[in-house]
C-alpha positions in Angstrom: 33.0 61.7 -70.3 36.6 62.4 -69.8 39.5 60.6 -71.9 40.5 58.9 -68.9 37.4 57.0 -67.9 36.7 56.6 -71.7 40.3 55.1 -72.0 39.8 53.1 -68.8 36.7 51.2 -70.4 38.2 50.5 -73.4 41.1 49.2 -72.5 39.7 47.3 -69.5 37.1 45.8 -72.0 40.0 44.5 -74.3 42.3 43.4 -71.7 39.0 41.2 -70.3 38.2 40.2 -74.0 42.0 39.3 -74.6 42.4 37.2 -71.3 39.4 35.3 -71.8 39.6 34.7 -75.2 43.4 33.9 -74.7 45.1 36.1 -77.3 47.0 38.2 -74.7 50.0 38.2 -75.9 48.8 39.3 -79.7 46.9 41.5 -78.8 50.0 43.5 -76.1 51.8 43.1 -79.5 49.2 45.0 -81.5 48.8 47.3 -78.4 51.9 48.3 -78.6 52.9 48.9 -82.0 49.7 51.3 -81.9 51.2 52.9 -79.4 54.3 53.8 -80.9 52.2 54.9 -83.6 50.6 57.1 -82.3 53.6 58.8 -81.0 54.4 59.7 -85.0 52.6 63.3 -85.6 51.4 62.4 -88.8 49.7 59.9 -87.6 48.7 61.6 -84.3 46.9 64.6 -85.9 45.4 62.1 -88.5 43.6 60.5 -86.0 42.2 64.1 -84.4 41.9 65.7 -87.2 37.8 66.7 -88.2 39.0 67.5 -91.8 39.5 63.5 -92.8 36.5 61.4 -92.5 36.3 58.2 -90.9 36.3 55.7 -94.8 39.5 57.4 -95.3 40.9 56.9 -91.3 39.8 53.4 -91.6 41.5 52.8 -94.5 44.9 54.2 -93.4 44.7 52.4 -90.3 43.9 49.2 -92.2 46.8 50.2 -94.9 49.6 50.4 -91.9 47.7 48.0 -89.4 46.0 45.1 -91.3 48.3 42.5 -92.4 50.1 42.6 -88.6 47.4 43.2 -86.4 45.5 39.7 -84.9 42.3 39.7 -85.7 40.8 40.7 -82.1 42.6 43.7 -82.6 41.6 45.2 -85.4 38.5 44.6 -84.7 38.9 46.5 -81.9 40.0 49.5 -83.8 37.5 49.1 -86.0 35.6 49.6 -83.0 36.9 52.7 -81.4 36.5 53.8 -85.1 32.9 53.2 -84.9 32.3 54.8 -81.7 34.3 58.2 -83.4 36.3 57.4 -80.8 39.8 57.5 -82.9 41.1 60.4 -81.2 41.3 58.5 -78.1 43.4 55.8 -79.5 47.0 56.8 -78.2 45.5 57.6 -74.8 43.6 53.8 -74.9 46.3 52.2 -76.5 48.5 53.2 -73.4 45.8 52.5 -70.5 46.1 48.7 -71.9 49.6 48.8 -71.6 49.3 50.1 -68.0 46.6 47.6 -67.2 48.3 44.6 -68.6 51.2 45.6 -66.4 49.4 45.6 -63.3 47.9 42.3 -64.4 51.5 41.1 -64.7 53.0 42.6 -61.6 55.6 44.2 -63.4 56.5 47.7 -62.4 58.2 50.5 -64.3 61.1 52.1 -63.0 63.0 55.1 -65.0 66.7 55.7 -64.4 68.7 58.3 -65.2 71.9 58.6 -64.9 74.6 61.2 -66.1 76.8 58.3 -68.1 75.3 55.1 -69.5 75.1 52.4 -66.7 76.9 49.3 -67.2 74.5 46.1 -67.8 76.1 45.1 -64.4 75.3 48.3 -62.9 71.7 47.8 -64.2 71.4 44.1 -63.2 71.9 45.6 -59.4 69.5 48.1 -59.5 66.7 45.4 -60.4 68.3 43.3 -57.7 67.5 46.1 -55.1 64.3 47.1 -56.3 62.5 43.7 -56.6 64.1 43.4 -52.9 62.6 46.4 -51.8 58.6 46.7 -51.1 58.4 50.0 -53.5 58.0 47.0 -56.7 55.8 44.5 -57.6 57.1 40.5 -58.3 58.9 42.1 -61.4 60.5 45.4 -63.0 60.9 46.9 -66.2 63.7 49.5 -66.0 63.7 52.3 -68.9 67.1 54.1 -68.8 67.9 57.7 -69.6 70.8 59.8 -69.8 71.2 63.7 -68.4 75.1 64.5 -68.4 73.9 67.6 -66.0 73.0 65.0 -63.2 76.9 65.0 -63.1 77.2 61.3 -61.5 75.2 59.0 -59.7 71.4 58.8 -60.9 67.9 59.1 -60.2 65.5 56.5 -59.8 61.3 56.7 -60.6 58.6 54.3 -60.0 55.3 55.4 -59.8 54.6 58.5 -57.7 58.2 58.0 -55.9 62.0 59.6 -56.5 64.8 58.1 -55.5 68.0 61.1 -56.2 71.4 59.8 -55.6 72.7 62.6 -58.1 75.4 64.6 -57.5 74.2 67.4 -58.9 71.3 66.7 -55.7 73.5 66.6 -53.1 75.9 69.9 -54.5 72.1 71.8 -54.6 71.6 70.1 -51.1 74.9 71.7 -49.8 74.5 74.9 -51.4 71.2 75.6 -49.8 73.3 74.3 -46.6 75.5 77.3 -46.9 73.0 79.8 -48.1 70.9 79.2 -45.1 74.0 79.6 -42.8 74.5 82.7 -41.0 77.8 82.1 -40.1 80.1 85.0 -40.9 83.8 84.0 -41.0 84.9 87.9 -40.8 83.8 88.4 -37.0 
C-alpha cells in the first residue's frame, strides 16, 4: 500500500476518533508537535531506521511524548507503533493536519515577498483572499522572504500562483524584447 493511502487511513481514523470522542483540539495539539518532530533528523531517521527495535522506539517516543501528549494520542502512536508503521509517522502526522483543515475550512496561503510585509500589509492580503472564491471561510497565511523577488510578492494556495514580483514582470519584459524582431539599425 502506498504512504499516501496508508497515511490517508490513519489520519482519517483519528480525525473520526477525535471528533466523536471530542478531544479535537488535544489531539491537533499532539498532531502537531509530532509533526515538528519529525522534521528533527534525529528523530526522523530514528523512526526509519531497521537497526533500533520497536521496545527501544517506543520508549523514546514515550520519553519525549508522554507527559504532553492526551491520552487518545498516544495511544495512537502506540498504535502506528504496533502496526510497524513508525516510519509513516511524519507523513500521517501531516495528512491529520491537512484533514483537520479542510474540516475547518481554513486554507493555507504562502507569501513571499522580497522584504518582510507589514502586519497591515498582511491583514489586506487576508482581506482579499477570504473575498475572493480561490479560499475557503478562513486563511492561514505562512510568510516567506526571497530578497531576489526584488519587490512585490508571490502568493500560493493550493495548486494556484499568484506572481506580482518584480523580478516576474522584468523576466516578463525581457522575453518581450528577446522575442522582438525589431532592429533599430535599419
Amino acid at each position: 500500500m502506498s504512504v499516501t493511502r496508508i497515511s490517508y487511513r490513519y489520519a482519517k481514523s483519528l480525525l473520526d476518533l477525535a471528533v466523536s470522542e471530542k478531544n479535537l483540539d488535544n489531539v491537533l495539539r499532539d498532531m502537531s508537535s509530532l509533526f515538528d518532530a519529525s522534521k528533527n533528523r534525529d528523530f526522523h531517521l530514528m523512526l526509519k531506521s531497521p537497526i533500533i527495535n520497536m521496545k527501544k522506539k517506543k520508549d523514546i517516543i514515550q520519553s519525549i511524548f508522554g507527559a504532553s501528549f492526551d491520552k487518545m494520542s498516544m495511544g495512537f502512536v502506540n498504535l502506528i507503533l504496533s502496526k510497524g508503521r513508525e516510519s509513516h509517522m511524519a507523513e500521517i502526522s501531516e495528512e491529520f493536519l491537512k484533514q483537520y483543515k479542510a474540516l475547518k475550512k481554513i486554507s493555507s496561503a504562502v507569501v513571499t515577498s522580497a522584504h518582510k510585509l507589514t502586519d497591515e500589509a498582511l491583514a489586506k492580503i487576508k482581506t482579499k483572499l477570504l473575498a475572493s472564491n480561490l479560499t475557503d471561510e478562513s486563511v492561514e497565511i505562512t510568510t516567506k522572504v526571497d530578497p531576489a523577488l526584488i519587490g512585490g510578492f508571490i502568493i500560493e494556495i493550493g495548486d494556484k500562483l499568484y506572481d506580482a514580483s518584480v523580478a516576474h514582470k522584468l523576466n516578463n519584459l525581457k522575453k518581450e524584447f528577446v522575442g522582438n524582431s525589431y532592429n533599430a539599425s535599419n
